[in-house]
Backbone as JSON Lines, residues from 0, in Angstrom:
{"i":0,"aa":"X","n":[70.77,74.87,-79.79],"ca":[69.36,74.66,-80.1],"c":[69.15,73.4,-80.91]}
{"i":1,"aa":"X","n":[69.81,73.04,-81.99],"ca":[70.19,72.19,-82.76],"c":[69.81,70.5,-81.94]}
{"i":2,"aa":"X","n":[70.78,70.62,-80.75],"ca":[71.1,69.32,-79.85],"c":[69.74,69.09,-79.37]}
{"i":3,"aa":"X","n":[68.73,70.25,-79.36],"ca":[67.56,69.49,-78.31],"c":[66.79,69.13,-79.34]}
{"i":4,"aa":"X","n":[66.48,69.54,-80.58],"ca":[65.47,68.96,-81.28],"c":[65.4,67.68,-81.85]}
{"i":5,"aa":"X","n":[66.33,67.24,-81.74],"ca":[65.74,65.24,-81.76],"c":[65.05,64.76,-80.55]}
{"i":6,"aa":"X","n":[66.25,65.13,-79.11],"ca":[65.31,64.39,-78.23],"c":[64.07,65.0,-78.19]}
{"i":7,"aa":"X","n":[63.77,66.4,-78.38],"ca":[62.13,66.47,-78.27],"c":[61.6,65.63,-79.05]}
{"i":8,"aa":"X","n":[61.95,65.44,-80.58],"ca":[61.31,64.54,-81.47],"c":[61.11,63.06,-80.86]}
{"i":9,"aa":"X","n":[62.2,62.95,-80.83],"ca":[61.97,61.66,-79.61],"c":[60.95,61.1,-78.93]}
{"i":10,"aa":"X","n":[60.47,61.86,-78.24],"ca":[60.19,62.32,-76.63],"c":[58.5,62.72,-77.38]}
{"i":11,"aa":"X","n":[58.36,62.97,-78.35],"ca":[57.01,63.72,-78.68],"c":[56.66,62.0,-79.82]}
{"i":12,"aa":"X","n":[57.45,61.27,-80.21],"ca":[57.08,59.62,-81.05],"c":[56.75,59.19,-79.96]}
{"i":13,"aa":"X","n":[57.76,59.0,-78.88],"ca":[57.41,58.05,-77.49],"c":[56.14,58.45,-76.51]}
{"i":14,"aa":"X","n":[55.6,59.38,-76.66],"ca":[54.14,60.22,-76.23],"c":[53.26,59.69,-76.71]}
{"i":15,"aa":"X","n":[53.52,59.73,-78.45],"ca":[52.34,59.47,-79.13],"c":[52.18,58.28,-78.89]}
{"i":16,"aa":"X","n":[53.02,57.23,-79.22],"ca":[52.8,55.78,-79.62],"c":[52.3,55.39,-78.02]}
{"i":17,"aa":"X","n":[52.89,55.77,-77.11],"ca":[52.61,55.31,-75.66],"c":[51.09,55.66,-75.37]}
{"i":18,"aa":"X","n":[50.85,57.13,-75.94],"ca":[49.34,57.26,-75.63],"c":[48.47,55.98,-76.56]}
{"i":19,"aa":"X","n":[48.5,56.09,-77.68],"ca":[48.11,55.59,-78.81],"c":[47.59,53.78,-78.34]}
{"i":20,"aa":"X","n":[49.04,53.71,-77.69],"ca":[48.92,52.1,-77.35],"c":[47.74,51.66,-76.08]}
{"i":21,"aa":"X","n":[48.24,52.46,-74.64],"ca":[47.94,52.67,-73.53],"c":[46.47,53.02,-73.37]}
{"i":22,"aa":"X","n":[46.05,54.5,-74.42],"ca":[44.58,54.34,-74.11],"c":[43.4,53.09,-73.85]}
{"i":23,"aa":"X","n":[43.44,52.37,-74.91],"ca":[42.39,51.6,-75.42],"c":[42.27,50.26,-74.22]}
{"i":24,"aa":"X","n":[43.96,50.45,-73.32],"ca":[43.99,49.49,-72.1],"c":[43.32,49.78,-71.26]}
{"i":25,"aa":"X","n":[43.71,51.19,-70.95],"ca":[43.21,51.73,-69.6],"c":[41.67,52.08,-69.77]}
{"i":26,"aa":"X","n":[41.3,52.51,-70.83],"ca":[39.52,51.97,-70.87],"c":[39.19,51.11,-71.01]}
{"i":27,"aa":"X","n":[39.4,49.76,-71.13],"ca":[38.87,48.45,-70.86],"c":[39.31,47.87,-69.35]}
{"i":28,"aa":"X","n":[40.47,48.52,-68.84],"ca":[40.61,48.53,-67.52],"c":[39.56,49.48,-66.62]}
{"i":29,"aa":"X","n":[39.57,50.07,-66.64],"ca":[38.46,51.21,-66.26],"c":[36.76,50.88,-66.28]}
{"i":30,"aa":"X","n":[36.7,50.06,-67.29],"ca":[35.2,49.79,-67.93],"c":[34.53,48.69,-67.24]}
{"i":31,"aa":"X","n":[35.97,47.46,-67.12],"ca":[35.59,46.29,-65.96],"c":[35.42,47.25,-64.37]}
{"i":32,"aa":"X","n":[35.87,48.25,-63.91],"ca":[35.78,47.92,-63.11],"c":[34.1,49.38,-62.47]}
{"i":33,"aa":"X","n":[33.93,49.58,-64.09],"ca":[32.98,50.31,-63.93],"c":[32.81,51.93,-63.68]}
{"i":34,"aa":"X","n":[34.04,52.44,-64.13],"ca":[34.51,54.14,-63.93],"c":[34.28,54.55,-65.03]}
{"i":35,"aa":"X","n":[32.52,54.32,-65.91],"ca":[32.0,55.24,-66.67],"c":[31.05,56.02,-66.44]}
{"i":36,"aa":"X","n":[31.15,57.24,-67.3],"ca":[29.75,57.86,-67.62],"c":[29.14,57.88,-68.97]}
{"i":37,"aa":"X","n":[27.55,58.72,-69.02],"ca":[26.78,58.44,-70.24],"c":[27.52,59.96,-70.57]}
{"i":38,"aa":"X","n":[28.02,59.71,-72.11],"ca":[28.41,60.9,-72.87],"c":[26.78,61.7,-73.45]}
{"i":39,"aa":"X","n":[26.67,62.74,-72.6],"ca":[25.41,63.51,-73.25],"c":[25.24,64.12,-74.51]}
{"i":40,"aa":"X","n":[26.28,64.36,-75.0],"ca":[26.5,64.83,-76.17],"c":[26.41,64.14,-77.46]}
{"i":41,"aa":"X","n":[26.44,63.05,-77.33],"ca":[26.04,61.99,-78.42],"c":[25.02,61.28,-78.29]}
{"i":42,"aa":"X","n":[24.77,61.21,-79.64],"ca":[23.32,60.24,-79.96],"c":[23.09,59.2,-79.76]}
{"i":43,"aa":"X","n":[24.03,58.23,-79.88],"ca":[24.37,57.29,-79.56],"c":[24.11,56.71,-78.14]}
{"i":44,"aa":"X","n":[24.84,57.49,-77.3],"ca":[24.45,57.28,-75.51],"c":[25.43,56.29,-75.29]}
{"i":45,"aa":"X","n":[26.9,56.47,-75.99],"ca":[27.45,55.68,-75.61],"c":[28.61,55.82,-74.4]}
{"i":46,"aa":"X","n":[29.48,54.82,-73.63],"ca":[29.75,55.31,-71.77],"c":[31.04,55.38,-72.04]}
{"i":47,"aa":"X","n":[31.32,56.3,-71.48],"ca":[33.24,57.06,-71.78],"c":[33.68,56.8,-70.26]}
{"i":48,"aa":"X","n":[35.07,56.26,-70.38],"ca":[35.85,56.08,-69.26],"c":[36.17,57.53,-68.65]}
{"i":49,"aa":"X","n":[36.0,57.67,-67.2],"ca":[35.97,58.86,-66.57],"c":[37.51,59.38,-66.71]}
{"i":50,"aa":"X","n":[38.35,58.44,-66.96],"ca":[40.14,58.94,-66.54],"c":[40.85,58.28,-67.95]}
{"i":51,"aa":"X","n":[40.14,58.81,-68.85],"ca":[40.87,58.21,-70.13],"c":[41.86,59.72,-70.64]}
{"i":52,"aa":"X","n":[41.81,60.48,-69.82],"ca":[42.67,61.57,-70.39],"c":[44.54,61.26,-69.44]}
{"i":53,"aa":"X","n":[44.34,59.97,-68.79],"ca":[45.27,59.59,-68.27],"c":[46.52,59.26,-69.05]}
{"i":54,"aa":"X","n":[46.4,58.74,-70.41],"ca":[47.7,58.69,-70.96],"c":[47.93,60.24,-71.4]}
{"i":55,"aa":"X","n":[47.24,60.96,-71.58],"ca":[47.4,62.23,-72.34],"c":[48.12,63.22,-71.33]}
{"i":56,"aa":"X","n":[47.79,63.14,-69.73],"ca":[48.87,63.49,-68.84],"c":[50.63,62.86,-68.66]}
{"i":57,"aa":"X","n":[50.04,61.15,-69.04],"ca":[51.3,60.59,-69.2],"c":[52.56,61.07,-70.51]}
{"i":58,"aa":"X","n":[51.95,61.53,-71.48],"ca":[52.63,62.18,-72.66],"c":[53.08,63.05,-72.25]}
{"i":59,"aa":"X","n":[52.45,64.32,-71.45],"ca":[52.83,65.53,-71.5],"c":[54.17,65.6,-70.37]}
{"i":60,"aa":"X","n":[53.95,64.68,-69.21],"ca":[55.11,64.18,-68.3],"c":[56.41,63.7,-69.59]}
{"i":61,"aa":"X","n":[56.26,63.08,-70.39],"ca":[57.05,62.17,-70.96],"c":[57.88,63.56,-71.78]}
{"i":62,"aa":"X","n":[56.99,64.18,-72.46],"ca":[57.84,65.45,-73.34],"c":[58.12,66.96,-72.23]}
{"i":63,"aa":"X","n":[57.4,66.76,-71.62],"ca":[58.11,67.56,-70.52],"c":[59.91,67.6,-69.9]}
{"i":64,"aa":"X","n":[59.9,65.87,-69.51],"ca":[60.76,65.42,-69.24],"c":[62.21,65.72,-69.87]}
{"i":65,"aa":"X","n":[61.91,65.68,-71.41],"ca":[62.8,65.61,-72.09],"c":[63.63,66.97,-72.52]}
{"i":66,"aa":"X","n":[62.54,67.84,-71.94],"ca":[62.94,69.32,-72.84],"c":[64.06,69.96,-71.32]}
């Protein structure tokens, strides 16, 4: 049990930082090419990338992987 809990630790830094980094690309990638909507829920009315939960699948692949 011992042996797997680094690489999860690992594997759960390399998730974060990858999401962390990756988001803020892929919605300005996304934004040029126009794959928003109006967030209704805020006051603001400001436009959320439709597939920004894309690194957050990419994490869960990444710590998946490892376990």
């Amino acid at each position: 049990m011992e042996e797997l809990i680094i690489p999860a630790i690992i594997a759960i830094v390399v998730a974060f930082f990858s999401v962390y980094g990756l988001t803020p690309i892929i919605i300005r990638a996304l934004q040029k090419r126009n794959i928003t909507v109006v967030d209704a829920n805020k006051k603001e009315k400001r436009f959320y990338v439709l597939i920004a939960a894309l690194g957050t699948i990419f994490a869960a692949v990444s710590l998946f992987q490892s376990l």
